[in-house]
C-alpha positions in Angstrom: 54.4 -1.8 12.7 52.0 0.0 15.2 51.5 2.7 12.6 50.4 -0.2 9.9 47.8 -1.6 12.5 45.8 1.4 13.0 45.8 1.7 8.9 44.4 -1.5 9.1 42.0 -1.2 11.9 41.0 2.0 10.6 40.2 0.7 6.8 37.9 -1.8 8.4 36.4 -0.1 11.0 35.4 3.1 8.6 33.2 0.4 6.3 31.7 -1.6 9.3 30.6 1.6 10.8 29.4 3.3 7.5 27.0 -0.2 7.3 26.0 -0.5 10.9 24.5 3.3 10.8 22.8 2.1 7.5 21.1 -0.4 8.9 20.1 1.7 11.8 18.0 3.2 9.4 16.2 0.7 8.2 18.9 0.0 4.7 18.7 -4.0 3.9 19.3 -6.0 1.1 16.2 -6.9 -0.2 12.7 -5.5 -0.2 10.8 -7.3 2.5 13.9 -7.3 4.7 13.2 -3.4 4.5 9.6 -3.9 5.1 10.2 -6.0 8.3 12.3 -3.5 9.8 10.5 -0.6 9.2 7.3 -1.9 10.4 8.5 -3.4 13.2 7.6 -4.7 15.7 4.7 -6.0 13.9 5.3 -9.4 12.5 4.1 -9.8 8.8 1.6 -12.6 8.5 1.1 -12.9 4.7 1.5 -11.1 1.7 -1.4 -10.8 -0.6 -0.4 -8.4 -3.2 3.2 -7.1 -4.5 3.4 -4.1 -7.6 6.7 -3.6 -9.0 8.0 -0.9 -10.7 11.2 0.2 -11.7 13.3 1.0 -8.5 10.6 0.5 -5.8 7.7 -2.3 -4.7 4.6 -2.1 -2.8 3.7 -4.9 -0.8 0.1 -5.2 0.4 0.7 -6.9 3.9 -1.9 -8.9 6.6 0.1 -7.8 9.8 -0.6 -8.9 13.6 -1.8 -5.7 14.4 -3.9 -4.7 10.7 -3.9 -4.3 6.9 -0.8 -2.2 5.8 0.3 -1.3 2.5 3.9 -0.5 2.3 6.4 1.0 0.1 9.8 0.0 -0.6 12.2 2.1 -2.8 16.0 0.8 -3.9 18.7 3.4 -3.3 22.0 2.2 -4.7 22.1 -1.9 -3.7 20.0 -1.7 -0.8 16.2 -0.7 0.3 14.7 1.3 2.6 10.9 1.0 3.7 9.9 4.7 4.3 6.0 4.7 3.7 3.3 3.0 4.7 -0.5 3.1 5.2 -3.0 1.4 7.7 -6.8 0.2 7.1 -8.9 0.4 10.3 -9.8 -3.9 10.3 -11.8 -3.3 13.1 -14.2 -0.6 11.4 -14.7 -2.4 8.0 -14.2 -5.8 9.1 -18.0 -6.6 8.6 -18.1 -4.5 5.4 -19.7 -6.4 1.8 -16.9 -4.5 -0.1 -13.9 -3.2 1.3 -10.7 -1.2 0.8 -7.6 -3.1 1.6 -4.7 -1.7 0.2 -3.7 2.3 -1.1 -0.8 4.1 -1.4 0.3 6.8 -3.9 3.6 8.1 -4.0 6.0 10.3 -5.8 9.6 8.4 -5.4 13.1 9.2 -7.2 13.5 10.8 -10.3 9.5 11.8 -10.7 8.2 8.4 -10.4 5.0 8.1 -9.7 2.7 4.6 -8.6 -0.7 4.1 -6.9 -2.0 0.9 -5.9 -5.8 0.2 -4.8 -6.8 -2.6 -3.6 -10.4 -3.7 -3.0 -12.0 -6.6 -1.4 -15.6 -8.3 -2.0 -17.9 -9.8 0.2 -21.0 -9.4 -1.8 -22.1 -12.2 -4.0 -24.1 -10.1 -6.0 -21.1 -7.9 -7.2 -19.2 -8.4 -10.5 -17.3 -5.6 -11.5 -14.7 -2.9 -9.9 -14.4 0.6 -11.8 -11.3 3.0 -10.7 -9.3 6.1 -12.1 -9.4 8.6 -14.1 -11.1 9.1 -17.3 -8.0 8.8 -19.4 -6.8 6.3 -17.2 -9.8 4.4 -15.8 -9.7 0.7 -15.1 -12.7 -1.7 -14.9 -12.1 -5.2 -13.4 -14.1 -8.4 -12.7 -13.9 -9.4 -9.0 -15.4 -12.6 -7.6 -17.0 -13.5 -3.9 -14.2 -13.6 -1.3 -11.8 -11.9 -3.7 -9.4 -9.1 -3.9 -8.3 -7.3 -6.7 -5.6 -5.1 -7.1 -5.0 -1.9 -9.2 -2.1 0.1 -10.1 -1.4 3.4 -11.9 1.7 4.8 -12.9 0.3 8.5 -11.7 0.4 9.7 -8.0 -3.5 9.6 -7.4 -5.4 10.7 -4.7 -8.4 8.7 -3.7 -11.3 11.1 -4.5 -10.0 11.2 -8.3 -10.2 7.1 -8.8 -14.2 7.5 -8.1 -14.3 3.8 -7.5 -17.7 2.2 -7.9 -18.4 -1.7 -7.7 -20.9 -2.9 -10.1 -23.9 -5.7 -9.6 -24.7 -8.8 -12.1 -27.0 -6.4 -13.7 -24.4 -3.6 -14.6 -25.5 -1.4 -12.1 -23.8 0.8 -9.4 -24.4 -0.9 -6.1 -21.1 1.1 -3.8 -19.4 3.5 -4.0 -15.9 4.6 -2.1 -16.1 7.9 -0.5 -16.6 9.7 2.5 -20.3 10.3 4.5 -22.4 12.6 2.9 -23.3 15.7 5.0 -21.5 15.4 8.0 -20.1 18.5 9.9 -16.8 16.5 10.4 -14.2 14.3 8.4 -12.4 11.3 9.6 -10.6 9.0 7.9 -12.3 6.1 9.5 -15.1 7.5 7.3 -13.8 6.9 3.6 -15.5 3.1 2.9 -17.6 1.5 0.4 -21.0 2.6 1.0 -24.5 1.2 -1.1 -25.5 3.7 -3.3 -29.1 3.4 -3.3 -28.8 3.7 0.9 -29.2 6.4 2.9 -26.1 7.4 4.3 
């Protein structure tokens, strides 16, 4: 009989164990269940934008501590929250446009997705122009709105050569980095007027 136990103990334990050290790393059911625990402790205060595509989701996110954009990928029944990005709030918080979403990413199998989002707080801007020439996307974006784009293509953010257009049809930002500057930040890549000096 004491042999028959430890069978028993032993063909529950293996299955508990197997599921406790998958949720250790970050494995839930659903999406935003992987989400929460991978960005955690941050608490997730909305969700403003979600992109599915087959076997993974991004989820643009207003956290407590910032804008992320996260991506979740599905690996047999469960998910697992592996990448994410971060938008410096308090740099472009008073910005008239503004990124506020981006990730691209090469998941299972050679999938590929890129998502963009962009932000406007200029009332004289109409339009959003991003990607590439074969692929590029044009899209009306109103005062106070965000609009999101999403490629099916791994790009990097100098080949969408985003440009926001005025009323009038004209360029009036662009996102990119500071021209001639000796150094590079991140903090640097924003939506600058085109007819400024930068």
């Amino acid at each position: 009989m004491k042999k028959n136990y430890k069978t028993i103990f032993i063909v529950f334990l293996i299955p508990i164990v197997f599921v406790s050290f998958l949720f250790i790393g970050g494995y839930r059911f659903t999406a935003m269940q992987a989400v929460k625990s991978s960005l955690n402790p941050d608490k997730v205060v909305n969700v403003f934008g979600e992109v599915k595509r087959d076997g993974g989701t991004v989820y643009l996110l207003e956290m407590q501590s910032g804008i992320k954009t996260a991506f979740t990928e599905k690996k047999g029944l469960l998910w697992s929250c592996e990448s994410s990005t971060y938008f410096f709030d308090d740099i472009i918080k008073n910005d008239a446009v503004k990124t506020v979403g981006w990730i691209s990413i090469k998941y299972k199998n050679n999938k590929q997705v890129t998502v963009f989002a962009v932000q406007n707080k200029d009332p004289d801007v109409r339009f959003i122009e991003a990607g590439t020439n074969s692929d590029r996307q044009r899209k009306p974006i109103s005062l106070n709105e965000t609009v999101i784009f999403s490629w099916d293509n791994a790009l990097p953010w100098n080949d969408m050569n985003a440009i926001a257009f005025n009323k009038d049809n004209l360029q009036s930002y662009k996102y990119e980095y500071l021209k001639n500057v000796t150094t590079i930040s991140t903090k640097d890549l924003r939506w600058y007027p085109i007819n400024n000096e930068k």
